[in-house]
C-alpha positions as CSV (number, residue, x, y, z in Angstrom):
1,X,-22.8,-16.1,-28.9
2,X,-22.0,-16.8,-32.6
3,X,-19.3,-18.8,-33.6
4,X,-16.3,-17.0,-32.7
5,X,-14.2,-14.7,-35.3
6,X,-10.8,-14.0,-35.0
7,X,-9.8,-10.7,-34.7
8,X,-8.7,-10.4,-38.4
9,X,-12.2,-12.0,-39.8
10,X,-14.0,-9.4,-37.1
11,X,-12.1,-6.5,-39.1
12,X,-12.8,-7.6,-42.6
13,X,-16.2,-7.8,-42.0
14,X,-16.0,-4.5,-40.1
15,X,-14.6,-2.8,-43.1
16,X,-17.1,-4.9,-45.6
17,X,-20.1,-3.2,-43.7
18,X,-21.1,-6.2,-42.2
19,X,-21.9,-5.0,-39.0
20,X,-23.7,-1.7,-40.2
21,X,-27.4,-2.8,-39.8
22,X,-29.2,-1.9,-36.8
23,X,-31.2,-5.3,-36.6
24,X,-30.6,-6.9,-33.1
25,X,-29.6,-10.2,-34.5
26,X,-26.9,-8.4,-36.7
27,X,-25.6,-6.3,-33.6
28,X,-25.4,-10.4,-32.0
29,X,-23.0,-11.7,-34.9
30,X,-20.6,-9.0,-34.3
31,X,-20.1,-9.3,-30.7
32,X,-22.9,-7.9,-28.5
33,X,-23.7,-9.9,-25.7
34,X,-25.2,-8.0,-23.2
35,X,-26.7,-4.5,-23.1
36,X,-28.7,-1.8,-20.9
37,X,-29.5,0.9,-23.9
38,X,-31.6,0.4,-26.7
39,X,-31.1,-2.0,-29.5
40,X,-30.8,0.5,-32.7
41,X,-28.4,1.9,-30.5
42,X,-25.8,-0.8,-31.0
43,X,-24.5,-0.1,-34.4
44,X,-23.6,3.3,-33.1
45,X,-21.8,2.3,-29.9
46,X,-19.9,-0.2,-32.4
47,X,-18.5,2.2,-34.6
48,X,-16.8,4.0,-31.4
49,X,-16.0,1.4,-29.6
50,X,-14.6,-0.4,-33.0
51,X,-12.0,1.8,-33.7
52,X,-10.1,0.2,-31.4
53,X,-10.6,-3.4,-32.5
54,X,-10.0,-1.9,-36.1
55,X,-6.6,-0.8,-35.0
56,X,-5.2,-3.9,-33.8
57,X,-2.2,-4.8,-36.3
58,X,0.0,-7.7,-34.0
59,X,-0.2,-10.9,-35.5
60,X,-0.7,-12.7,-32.4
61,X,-3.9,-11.0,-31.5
62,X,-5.6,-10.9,-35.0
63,X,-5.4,-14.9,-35.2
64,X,-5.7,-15.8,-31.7
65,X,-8.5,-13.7,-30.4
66,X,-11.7,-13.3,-31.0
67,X,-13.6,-10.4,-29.1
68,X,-17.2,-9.7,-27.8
69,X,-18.7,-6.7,-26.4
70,X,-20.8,-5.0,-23.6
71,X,-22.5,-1.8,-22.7
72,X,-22.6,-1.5,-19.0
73,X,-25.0,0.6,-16.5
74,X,-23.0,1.6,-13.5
75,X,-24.7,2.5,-10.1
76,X,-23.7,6.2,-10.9
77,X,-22.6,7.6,-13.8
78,X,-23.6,6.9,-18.2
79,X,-23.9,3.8,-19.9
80,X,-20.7,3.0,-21.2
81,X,-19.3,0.2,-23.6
82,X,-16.3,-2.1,-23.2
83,X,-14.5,-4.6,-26.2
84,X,-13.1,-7.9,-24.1
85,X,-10.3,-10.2,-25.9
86,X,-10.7,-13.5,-25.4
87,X,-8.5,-16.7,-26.7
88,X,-9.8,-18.4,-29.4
89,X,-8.7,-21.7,-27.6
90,X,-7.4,-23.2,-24.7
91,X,-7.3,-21.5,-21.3
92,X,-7.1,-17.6,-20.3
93,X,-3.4,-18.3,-18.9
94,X,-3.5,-14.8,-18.0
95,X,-3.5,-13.7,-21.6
96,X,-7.6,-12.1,-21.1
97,X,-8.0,-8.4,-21.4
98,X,-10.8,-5.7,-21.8
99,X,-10.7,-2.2,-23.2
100,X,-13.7,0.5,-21.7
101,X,-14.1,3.2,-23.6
102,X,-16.0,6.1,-21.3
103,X,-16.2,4.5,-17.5
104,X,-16.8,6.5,-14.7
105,X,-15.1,4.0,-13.0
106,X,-11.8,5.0,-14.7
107,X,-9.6,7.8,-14.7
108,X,-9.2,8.4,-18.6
109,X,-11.4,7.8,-21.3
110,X,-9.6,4.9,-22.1
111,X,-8.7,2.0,-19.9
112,X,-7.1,-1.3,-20.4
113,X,-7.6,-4.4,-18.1
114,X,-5.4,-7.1,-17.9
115,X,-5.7,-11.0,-16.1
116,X,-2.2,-10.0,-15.5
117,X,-2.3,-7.0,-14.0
118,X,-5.8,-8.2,-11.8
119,X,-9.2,-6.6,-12.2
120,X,-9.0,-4.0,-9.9
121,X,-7.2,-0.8,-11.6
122,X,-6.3,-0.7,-15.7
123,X,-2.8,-1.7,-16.3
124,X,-2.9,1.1,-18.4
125,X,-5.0,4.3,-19.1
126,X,-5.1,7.1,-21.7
127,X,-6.8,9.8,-23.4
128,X,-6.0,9.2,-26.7
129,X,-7.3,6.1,-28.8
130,X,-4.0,5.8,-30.9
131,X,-1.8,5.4,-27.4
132,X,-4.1,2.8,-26.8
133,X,-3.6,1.0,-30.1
134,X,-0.3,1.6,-29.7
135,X,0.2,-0.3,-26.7
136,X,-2.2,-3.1,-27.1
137,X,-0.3,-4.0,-30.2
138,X,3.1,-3.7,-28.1
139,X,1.8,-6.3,-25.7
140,X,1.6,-8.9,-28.3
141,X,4.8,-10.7,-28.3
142,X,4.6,-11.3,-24.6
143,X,0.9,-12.1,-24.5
144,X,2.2,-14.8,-27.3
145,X,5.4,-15.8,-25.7
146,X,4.2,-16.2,-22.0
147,X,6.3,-12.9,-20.8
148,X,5.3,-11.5,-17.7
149,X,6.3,-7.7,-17.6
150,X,8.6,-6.9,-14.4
151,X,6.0,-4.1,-13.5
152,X,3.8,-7.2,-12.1
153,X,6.2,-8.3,-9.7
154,X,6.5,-4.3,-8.7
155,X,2.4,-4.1,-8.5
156,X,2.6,-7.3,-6.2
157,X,5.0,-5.5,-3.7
158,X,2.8,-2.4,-3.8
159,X,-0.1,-4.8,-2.8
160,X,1.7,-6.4,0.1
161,X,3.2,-3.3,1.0
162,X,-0.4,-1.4,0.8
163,X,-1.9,-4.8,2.6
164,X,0.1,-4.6,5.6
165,X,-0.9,-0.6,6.3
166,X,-4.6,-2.5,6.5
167,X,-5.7,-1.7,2.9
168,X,-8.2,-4.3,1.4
169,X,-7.4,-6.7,-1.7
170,X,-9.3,-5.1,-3.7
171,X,-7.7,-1.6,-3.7
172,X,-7.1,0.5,-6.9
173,X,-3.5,0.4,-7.5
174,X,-2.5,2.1,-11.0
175,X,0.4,2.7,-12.7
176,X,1.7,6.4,-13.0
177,X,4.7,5.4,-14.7
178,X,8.2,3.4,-14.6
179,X,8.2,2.0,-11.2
180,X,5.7,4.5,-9.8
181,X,2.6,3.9,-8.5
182,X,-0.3,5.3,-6.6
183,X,-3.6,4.2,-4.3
184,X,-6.1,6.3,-2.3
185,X,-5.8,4.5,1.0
186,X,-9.8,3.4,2.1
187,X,-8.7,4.2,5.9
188,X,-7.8,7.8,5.4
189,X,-8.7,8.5,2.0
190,X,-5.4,10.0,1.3
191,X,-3.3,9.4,-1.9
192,X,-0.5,7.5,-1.5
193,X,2.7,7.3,-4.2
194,X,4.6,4.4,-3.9
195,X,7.8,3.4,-5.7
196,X,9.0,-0.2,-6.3
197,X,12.3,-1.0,-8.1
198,X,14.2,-4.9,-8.3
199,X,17.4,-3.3,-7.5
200,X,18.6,0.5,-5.9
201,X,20.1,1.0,-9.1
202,X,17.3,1.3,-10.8
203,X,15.7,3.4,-8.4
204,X,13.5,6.5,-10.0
205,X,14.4,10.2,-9.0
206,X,12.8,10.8,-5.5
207,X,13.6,7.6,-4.0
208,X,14.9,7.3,-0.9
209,X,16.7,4.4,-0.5
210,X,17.2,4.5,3.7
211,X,14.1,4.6,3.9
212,X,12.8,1.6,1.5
213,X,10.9,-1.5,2.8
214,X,12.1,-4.9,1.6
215,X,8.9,-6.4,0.6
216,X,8.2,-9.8,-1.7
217,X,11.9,-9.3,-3.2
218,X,11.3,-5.4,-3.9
219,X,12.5,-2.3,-2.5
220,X,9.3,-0.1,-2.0
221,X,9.4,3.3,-0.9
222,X,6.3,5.5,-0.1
223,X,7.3,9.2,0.3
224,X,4.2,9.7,2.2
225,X,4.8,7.0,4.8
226,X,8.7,8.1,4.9
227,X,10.6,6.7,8.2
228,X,7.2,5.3,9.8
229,X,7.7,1.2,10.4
230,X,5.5,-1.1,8.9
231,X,2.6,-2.4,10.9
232,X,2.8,-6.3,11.4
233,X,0.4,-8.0,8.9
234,X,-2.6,-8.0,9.8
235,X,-3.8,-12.1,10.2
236,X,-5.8,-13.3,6.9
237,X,-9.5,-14.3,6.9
238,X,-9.3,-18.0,6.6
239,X,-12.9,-18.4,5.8
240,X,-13.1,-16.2,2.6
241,X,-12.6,-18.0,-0.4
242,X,-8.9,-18.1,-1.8
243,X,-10.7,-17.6,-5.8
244,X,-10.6,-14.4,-7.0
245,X,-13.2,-13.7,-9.4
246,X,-13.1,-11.0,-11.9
247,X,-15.7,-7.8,-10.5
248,X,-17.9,-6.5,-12.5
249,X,-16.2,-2.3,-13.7
């Protein structure tokens, strides 16, 4: 790759034209780094996917990122194109995240995936670019000051919670709103909604609190699991490598 451009410098040179010739090694300065479609096709794919880079107003981001892109070929389903923000310096520190504009892999059209959250499920989805934007640029402040959000500590209950009913590491677990979450289990292929709160006072409408689970300092309550016990947790793999590595989406 290039030498790297903040996100600022990426969107003055955006708006200068900069990146509007098809020429592959043109496509290469703004960010492409791997593709599967064709190389005049890259300008194209940049204006779309750009539009989200091009909204990015928090000062945090614009000096302290620079970003790089990639069209993917799923197994099944269209090429589609991501944007990935990376630090301009040091260590991830769990500050990495990517933005897919079209997966099949994803609910929405548009999907945001955090180090934070974990590569398996976006920590947040939508349909419309501006929510995007709009969020994005309200993680700023706590990508800057170190903050972790308290809906990671929830997402780690759900884990353990969904772990010890025999579900995989690397299950899909996404966020349906304030302390509300959901997974389609890989025994039964069932859905599963599953609420974690810090304290019964916070607890959403629907939650059942004599029937909550005490799991990694959470209360977690699954309405479809209601008043069955927990199975004893299952004994770990001591052979498989304790690294995860981000999958490929």
């Amino acid at each position: 790759m290039p030498d790297e451009l903040s996100v600022r410098q990426w969107q003055e040179k955006f708006r200068a034209g900069a990146f509007s010739p098809q020429d592959r090694y043109t496509q290469c300065e703004a960010g492409w780094y791997d593709w599967f479609c064709q190389d005049n096709a890259l300008a194209g794919r940049l204006k779309k996917i750009g539009k989200v880079v091009m909204g990015i107003t928090d000062p945090f981001i614009l000096d302290n990122y620079y970003v790089w892109f990639k069209n993917n070929c799923p197994l099944d389903g269209p090429l589609y194109d991501d944007v990935r923000f990376e630090p301009l310096s040091g260590e991830r520190g769990g500050k990495y995240f990517v933005i897919a504009l079209g997966s099949p892999h994803e609910r929405k059209k548009w999907a945001l995936v955090t180090e934070r959250y974990g590569f398996y499920a976006p920590e947040f989805d939508c349909r419309d670019i501006r929510e995007m934007i709009r969020y994005v640029n309200s993680i700023g402040p706590e990508l800057q000051q170190g903050v972790i959000p308290p809906f990671i500590a929830e997402k780690d209950a759900v884990t353990a919670y969904a772990r010890q009913w025999g579900e995989p590491e690397s299950l899909h677990i996404y966020r349906d709103g304030e302390h509300q979450y959901s997974y389609t289990s890989w025994k039964d292929r069932c859905r599963r909604t599953v609420l974690a709160v810090a304290s019964l006072e916070d607890a959403p409408a629907g939650f059942v609190s004599e029937q909550a689970h005490a799991i990694k300092g959470m209360y977690v309550y699954c309405p479809q699991d209601a008043g069955l016990p927990l199975p004893d947790l299952a004994p770990q793999d001591t052979t498989k490598s304790q690294k995860r590595k981000e999958p490929e989406r």
